[in-house]
C-alpha positions in Angstrom: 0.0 0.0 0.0 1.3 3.2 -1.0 1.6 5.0 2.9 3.8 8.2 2.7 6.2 7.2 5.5 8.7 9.8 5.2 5.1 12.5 5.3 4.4 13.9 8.6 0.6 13.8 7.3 1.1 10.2 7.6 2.0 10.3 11.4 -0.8 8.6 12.9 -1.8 12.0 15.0 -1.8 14.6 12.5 -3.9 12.6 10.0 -6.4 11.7 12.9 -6.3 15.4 13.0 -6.6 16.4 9.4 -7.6 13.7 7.2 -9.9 11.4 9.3 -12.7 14.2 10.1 -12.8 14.7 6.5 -13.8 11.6 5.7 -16.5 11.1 8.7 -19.7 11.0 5.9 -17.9 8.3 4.4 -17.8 6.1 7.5 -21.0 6.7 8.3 -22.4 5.5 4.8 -19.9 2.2 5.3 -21.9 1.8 9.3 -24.9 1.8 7.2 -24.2 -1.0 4.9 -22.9 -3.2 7.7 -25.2 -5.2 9.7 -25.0 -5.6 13.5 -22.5 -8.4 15.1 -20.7 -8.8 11.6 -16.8 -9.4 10.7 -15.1 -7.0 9.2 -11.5 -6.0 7.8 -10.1 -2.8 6.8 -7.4 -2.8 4.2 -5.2 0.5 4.6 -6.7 1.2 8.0 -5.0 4.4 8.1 -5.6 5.5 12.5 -8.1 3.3 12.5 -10.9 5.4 12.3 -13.6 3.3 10.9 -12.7 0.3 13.0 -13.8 3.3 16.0 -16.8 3.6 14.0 -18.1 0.0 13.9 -17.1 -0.9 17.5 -20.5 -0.8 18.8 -21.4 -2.8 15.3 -19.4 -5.3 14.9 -18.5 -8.4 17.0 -15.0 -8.4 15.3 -12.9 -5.9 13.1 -9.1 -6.2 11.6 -7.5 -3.4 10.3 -4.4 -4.0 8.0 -1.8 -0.9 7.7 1.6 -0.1 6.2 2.3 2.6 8.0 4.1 1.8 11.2 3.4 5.2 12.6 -0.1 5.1 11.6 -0.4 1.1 13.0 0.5 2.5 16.4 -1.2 5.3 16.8 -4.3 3.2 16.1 -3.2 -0.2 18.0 -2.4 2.1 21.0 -5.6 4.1 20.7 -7.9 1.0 20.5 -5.7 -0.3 23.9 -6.7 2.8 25.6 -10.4 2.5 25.1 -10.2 -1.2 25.6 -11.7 -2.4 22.3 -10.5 -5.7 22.4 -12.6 -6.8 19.2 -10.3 -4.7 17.3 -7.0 -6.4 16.0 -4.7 -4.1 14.0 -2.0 -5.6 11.9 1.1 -4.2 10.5 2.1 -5.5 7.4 1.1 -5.7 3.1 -3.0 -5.9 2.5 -2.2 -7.8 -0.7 -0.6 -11.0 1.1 -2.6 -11.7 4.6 -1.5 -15.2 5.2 -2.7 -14.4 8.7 -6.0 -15.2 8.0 -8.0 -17.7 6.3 -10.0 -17.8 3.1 -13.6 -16.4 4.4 -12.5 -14.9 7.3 -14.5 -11.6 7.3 -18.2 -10.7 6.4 -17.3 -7.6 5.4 -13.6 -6.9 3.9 -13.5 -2.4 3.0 -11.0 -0.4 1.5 -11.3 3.6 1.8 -9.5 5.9 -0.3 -6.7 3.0 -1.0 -7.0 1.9 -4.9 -5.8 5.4 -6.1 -2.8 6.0 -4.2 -1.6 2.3 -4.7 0.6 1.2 -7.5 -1.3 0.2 -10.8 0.3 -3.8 -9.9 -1.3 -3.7 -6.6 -4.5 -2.9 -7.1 -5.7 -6.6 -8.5 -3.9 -8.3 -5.8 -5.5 -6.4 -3.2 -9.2 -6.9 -4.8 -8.3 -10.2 -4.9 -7.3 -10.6 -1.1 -10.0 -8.8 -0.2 -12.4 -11.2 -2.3 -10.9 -14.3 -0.7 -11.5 -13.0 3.3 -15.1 -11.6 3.1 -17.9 -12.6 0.8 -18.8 -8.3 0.6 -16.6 -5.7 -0.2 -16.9 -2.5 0.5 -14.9 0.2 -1.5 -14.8 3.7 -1.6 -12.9 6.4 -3.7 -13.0 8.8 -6.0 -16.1 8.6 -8.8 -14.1 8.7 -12.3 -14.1 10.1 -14.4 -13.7 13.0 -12.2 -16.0 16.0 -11.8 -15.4 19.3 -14.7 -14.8 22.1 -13.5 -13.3 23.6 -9.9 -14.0 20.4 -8.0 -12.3 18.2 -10.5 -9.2 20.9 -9.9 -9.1 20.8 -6.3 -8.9 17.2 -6.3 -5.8 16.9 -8.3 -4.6 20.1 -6.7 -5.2 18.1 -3.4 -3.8 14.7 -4.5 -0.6 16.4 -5.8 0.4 17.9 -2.4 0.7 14.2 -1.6 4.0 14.5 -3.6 5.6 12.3 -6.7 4.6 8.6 -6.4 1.2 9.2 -4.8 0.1 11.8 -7.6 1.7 9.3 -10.3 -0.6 6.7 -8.9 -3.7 8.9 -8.5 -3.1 9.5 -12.5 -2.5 6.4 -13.4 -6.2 5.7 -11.1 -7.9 8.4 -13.0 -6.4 7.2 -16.6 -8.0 3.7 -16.1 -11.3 4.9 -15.3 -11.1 4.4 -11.4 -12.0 1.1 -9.6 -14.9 0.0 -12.1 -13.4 -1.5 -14.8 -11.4 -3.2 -12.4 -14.2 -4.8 -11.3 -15.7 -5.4 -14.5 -13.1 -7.5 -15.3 -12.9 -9.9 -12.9 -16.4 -10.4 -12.9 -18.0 -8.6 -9.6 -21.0 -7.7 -9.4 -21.6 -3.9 -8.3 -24.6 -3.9 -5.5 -25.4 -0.5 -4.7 -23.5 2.9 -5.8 -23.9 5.5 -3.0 -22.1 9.0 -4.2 -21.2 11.7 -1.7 -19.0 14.9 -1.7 -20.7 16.5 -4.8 -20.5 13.0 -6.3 -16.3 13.3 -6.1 -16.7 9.9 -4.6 -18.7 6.8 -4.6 -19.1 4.0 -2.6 -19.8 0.7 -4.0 -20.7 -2.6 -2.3 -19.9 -5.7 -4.7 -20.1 -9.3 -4.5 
């Protein structure tokens, strides 16, 4: 997964400060799709924020993270408020060999495919197709909105610096997470949109 180490957006604090509220209507739009005492893991957990969100949902929730600034901040967080359903692990989304094939009810991934390398993408839908039997995605609705919002965003994703923006192009230039999913034969469920429609989230089997 494509975490910024050397960013100090990417320490665990600062993005909890910065990032996380920003994407609060997302979370609540994943809560709603999840139903009560469910599994569920998070690929690119980030501080953990949605795994906060569905405490009081779920009777289990993983969260999978790169970042080791970002793994602690969260691991220590959930320690502190004593969630003991949550299990945060450090290490590659694309190769869990941690757990087994249907692990999870739910397996989500927010604001992930576009920042990750064009070769990860597949191997990371596919990881997440082999733990849960629902996936849960959300990123940006492509192609992108005309106009100033369209601008912002790539005025936003290139602050993120070199490889990020490259893979935020390269995101863009394939027509997002669709055909993606088109090709390897899911089928799309439901198609929520928020933020103007800049992003979508999809639930797929």
């Amino acid at each position: 997964m494509a975490k910024h180490q050397g960013s100090h957006l990417y320490d665990g604090w600062l993005y909890h400060l910065v990032v996380d509220p920003v994407l609060a209507p997302a979370r609540r739009l994943v809560r709603a799709q999840v139903r009560r005492g469910s599994a569920l893991i998070d690929m690119g957990c980030g501080t953990g924020a949605l795994l906060f969100a569905l405490a009081d949902r779920c009777s289990r929730l993983a969260g999978v993270e790169r970042s080791g600034r970002m793994w602690d901040y969260g691991r220590r967080r959930a320690k502190a408020l004593g969630l003991g359903q949550i299990r945060f692990v450090h290490g590659d989304a694309t190769q869990l060999h941690t757990f087994g094939d249907g692990s999870f009810d739910y397996a989500s991934a927010t604001m992930v495919f576009h920042e990750m390398e064009p070769d990860k993408r597949l191997p990371l839908l596919m990881e997440m197709r082999r733990l849960a039997s629902t996936l849960i995605i959300v990123d940006y609705r492509v192609p992108l909105p005309a106009g100033p919002s369209g601008l912002f965003i790539r005025f936003i994703e290139s602050l993120a610096g070199g490889e990020h923006y490259r893979n935020f192009r390269s995101f863009v230039e394939l027509g997002g997470i669709s055909p993606l999913l088109v090709t390897q034969g899911f089928s799309v469920e439901e198609e929520l949109r928020l933020h103007g429609s800049s992003l979508q989230l999809l639930r797929v089997r």
